[in-house]
C-alpha positions as CSV (number, residue, x, y, z in Angstrom):
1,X,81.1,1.0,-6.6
2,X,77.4,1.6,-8.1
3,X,77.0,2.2,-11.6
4,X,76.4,6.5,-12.1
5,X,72.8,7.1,-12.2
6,X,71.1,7.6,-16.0
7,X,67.7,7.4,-15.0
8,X,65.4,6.8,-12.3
9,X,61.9,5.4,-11.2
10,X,60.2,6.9,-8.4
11,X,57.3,4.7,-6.3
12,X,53.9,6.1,-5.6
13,X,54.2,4.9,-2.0
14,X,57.6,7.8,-2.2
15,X,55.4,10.9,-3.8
16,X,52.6,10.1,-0.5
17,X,55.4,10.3,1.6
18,X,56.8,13.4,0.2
19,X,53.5,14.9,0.7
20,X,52.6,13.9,3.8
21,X,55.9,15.1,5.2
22,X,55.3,18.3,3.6
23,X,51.6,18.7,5.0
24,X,52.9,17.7,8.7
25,X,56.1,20.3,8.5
26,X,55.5,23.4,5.8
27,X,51.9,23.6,4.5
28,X,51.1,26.9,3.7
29,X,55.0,28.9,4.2
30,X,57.7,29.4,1.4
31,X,59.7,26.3,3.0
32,X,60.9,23.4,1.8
33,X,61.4,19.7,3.2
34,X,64.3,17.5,2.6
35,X,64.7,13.9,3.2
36,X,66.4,10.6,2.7
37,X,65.8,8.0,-0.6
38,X,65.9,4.1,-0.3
39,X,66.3,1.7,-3.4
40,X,68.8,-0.3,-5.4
41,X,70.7,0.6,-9.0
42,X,69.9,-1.8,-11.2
43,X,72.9,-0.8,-13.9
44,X,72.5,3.4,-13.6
45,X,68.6,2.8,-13.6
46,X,67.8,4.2,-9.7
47,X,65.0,2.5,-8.5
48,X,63.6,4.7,-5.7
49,X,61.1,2.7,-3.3
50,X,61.0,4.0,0.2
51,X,62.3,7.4,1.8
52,X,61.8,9.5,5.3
53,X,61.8,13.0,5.7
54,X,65.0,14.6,8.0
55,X,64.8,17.9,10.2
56,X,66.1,20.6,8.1
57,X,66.2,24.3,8.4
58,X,68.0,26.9,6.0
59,X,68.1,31.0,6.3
60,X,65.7,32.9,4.4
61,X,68.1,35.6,3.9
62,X,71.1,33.7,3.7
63,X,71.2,30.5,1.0
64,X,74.1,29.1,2.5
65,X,73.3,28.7,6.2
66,X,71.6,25.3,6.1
67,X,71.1,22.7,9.1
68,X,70.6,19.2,8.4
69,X,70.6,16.5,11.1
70,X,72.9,13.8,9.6
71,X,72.3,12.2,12.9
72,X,68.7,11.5,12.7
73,X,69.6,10.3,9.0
74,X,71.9,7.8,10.6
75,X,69.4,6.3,13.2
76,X,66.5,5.7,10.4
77,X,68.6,4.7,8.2
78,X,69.7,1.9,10.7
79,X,66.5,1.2,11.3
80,X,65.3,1.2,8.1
81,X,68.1,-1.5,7.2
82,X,66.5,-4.0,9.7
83,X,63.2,-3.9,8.1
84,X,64.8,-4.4,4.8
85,X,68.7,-4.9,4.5
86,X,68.1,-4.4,0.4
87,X,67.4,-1.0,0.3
88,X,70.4,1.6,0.4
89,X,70.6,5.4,0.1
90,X,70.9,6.3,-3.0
91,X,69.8,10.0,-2.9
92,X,67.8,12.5,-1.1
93,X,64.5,14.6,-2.1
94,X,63.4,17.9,-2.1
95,X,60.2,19.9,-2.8
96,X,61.8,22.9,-4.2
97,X,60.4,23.6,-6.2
98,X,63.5,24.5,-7.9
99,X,67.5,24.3,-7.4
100,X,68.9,26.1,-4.8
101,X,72.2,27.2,-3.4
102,X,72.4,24.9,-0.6
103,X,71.7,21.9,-3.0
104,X,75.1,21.0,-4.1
105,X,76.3,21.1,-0.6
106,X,73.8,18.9,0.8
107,X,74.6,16.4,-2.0
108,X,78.2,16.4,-1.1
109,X,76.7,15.5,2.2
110,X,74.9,12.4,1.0
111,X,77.9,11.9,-1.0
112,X,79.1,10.0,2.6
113,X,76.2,7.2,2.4
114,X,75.8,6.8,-1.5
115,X,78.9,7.6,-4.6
116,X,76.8,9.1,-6.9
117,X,73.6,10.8,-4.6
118,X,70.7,11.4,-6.8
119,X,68.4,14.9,-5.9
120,X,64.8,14.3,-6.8
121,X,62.6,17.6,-6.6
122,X,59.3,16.5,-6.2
123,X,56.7,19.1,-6.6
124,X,53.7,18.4,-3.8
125,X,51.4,21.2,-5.6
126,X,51.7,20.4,-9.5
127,X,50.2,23.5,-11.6
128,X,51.0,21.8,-14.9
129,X,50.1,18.5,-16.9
130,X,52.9,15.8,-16.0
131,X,55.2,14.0,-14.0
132,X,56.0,15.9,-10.7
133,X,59.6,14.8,-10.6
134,X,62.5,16.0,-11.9
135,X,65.7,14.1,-11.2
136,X,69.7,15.3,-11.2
137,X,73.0,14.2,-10.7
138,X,76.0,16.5,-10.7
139,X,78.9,15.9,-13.1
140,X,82.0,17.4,-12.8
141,X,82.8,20.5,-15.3
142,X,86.4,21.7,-16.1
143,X,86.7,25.6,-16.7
144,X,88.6,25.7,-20.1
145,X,90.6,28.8,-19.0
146,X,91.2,28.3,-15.4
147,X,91.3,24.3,-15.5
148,X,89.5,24.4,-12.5
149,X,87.2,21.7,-11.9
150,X,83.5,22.5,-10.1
151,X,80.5,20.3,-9.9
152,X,76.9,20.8,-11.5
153,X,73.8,19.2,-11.5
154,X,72.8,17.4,-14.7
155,X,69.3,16.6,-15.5
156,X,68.4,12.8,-15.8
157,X,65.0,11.2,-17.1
158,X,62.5,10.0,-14.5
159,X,59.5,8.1,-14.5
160,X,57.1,6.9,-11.8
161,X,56.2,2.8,-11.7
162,X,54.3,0.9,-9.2
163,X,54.5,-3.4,-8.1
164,X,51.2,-4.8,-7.9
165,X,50.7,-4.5,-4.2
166,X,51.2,-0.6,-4.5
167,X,48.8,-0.3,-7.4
168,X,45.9,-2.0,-5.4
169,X,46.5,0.2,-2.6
170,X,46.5,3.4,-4.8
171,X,43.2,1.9,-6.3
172,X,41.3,1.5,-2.8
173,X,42.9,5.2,-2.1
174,X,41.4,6.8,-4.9
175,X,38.1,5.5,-4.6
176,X,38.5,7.0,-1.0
177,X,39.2,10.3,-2.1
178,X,36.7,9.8,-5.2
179,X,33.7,12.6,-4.2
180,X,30.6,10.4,-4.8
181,X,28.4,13.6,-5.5
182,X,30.0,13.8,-9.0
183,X,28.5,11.3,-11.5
184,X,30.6,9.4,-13.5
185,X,29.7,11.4,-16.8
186,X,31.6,14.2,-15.0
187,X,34.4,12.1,-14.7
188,X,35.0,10.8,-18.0
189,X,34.5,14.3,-19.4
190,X,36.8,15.4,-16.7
191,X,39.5,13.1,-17.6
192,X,39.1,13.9,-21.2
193,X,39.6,17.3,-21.0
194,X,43.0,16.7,-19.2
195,X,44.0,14.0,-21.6
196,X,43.5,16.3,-24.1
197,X,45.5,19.4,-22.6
198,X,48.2,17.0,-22.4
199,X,48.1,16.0,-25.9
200,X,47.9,19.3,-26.8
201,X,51.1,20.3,-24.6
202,X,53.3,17.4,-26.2
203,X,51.8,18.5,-29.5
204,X,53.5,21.9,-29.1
205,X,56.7,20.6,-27.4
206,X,57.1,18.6,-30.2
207,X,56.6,21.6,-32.6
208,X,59.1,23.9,-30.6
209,X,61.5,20.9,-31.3
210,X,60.9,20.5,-34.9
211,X,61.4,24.4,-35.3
212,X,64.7,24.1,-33.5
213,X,66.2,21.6,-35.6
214,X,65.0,23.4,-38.7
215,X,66.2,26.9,-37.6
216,X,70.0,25.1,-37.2
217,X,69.6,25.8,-32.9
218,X,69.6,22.2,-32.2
219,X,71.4,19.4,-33.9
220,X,68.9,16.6,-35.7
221,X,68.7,13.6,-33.2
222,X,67.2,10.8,-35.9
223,X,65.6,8.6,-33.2
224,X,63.8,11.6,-31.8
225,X,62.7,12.5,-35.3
226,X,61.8,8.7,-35.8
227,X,59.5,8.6,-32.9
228,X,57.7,11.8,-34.0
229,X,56.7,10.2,-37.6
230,X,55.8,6.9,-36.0
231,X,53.4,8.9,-33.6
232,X,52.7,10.8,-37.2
233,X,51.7,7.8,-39.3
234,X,49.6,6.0,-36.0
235,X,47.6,8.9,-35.9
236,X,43.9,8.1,-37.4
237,X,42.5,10.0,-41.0
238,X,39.9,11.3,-39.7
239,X,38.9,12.7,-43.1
240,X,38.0,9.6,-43.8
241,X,33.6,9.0,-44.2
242,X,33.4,5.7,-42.7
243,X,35.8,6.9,-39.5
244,X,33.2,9.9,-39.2
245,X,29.9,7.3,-40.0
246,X,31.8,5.2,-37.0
247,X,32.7,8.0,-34.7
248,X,28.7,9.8,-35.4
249,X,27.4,5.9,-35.0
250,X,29.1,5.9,-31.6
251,X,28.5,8.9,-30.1
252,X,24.9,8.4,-31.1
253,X,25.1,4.9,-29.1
254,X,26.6,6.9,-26.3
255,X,24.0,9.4,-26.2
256,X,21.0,7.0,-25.9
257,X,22.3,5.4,-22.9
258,X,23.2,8.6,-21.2
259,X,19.6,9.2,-22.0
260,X,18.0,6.1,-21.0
261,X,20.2,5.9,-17.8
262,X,19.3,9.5,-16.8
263,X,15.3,8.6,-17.7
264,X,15.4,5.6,-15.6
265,X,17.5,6.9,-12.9
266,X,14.7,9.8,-12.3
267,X,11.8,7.6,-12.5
268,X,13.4,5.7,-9.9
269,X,13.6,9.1,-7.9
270,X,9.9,9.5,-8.2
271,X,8.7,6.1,-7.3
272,X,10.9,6.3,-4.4
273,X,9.7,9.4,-3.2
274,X,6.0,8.3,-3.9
275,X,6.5,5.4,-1.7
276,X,8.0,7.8,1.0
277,X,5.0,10.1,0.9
278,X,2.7,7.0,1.1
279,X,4.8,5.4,4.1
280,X,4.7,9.1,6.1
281,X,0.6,9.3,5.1
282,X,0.0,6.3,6.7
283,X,2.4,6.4,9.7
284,X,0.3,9.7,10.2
285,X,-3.2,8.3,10.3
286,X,-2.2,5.4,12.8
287,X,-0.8,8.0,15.0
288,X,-4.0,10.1,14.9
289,X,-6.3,7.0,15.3
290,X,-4.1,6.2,18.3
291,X,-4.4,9.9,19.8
292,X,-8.5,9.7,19.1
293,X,-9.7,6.9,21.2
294,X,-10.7,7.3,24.4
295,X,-9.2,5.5,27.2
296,X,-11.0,1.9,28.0
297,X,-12.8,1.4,31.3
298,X,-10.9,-0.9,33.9
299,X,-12.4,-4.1,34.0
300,X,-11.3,-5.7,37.2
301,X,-12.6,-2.9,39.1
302,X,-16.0,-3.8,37.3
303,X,-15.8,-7.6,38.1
304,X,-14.8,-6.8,42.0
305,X,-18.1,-4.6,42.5
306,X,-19.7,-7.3,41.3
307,X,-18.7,-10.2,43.3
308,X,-19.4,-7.1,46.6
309,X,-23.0,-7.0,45.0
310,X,-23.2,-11.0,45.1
311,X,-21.5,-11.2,48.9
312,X,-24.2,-8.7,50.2
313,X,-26.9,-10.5,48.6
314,X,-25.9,-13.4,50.1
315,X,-24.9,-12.1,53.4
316,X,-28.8,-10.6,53.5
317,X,-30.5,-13.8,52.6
318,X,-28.5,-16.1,55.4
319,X,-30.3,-13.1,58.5
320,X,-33.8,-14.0,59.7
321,X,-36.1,-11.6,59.3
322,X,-37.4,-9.1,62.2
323,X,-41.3,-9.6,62.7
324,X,-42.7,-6.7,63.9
């Protein structure tokens, strides 16, 4: 029996998937796709490394009429095991982008190929800074008054990790999709405003946290607070004059060569453009020097009525001449 999941690790080559399945089948509607996950547990860590999208349809007006073709699940999934006997079910994805009614029966029906089924909501059109996962396992809950037992889904961390093969290939994809119009400049300013709405986001998760615990709402977890002074006392002074003389010292560096590239990048431009001119100036004289002259005389024609001329001359002098 596999160890119960406490976290998992999703592959970028899964999130393309995900996407592309969602692209091919519900781009642009309110529906949602569903599909199979391939990996191992590694002791409760889920590491999720392949997947396949399944036909699935479910009522708009009713949350529990669902189809799912367990069928099709069972003939990739054989097919699948050829390619690569180490990877087993171990869950099944959604794009949500939220829970739904028809969840917890569709785990139960994964519960058949895997013990503990992970669900892994991947959201293919992120609006917010973060990890577009969110992973759950459900957990059995007793009602304290009616003893009755029902099942819920419990949130679990999840992260997203790449083997070195995958990370090339994301690199040569990126530079695909990279729009070469945009300079560079715009893309490290780009990039730096993100970072820093993210920074700002964990700044103010962080605070919400801290008011919690203070307000007596949440219980005081010492390795969370730990981790928030370590990120505390890493942090730089910038108060500090010689971390401003450094940072002013830099960004004066920075400047220059900005300038200098741009300056030498439009001179370039120019002499380019001169040349052009120059070439097309050129090209244009030929052509009307060309157009100008006259068309030459044919000289073989010239040379035959001359050798006529010579034939007659000779033909004359060979008659004798008439005496009168």
């Amino acid at each position: 029996m596999s160890t119960f999941p406490t976290s998992t690790i999703v592959h970028p080559t899964v999130l393309l998937s995900v996407v592309d399945h969602y692209n091919r089948v519900a781009k642009d509607t309110n529906k949602r796709v569903v599909g199979a996950l391939l990996g191992s547990n590694n002791k409760g860590v889920v590491d999720v490394s392949n997947c396949y999208g399944l036909p699935f349809e479910e009522d708009d007006t009713n949350p529990n009429i669902w189809f799912l073709d367990h069928n099709f699940h069972e003939n990739m999934f054989a097919m699948f095991k050829k390619i690569n006997a180490r990877e087993n079910v171990v869950g099944w994805y959604s794009t949500g982008p939220k829970i739904r009614p028809a969840d917890q029966d569709i785990n139960e029906l994964f519960r058949r190929y895997t013990p503990n089924p992970v669900m892994v909501i991947i959201d293919v059109a992120p609006k917010e800074l973060g990890i577009p996962t969110k992973s759950y396992v459900t957990i059995e809950e007793i009602n304290k008054d009616t003893s009755e037992s029902t099942m819920r889904f419990q949130h679990i961390p999840s992260s997203i990790d790449a083997v070195e093969a995958e990370e090339i290939c994301i690199e040569h994809l990126l530079r695909d999709v990279k729009d070469s119009s945009i300079s560079s400049l715009t893309t490290q300013i780009t990039d730096k405003k993100i970072s820093l709405k993210h920074l700002l986001t964990n700044l103010q998760e962080m605070q919400h946290y801290l008011k919690l615990v203070c307000d007596g709402t949440l219980p005081p977890n010492h390795q969370i607070i730990g981790y928030i002074q370590d990120i505390i006392n890493l942090s730089p002074n910038l108060n500090a004059n010689e971390i401003s003389k450094s940072f002013a010292v830099q960004n004066n560096d920075t400047m220059s060569v900005i300038y200098l590239s741009s300056m030498i990048r439009s001179i370039i431009a120019l002499h380019n453009l001169i040349i052009n001119k120059t070439a097309n100036r050129e090209a244009e004289k030929k052509a009307d020097v060309i157009n100008s002259t006259p068309p030459a005389s044919n000289p073989s024609s010239g040379a035959d009525k001359g050798k006529e001329k010579e034939q007659n001359a000779f033909n004359g002098a060979d008659k004798p001449s008439k005496q009168a």
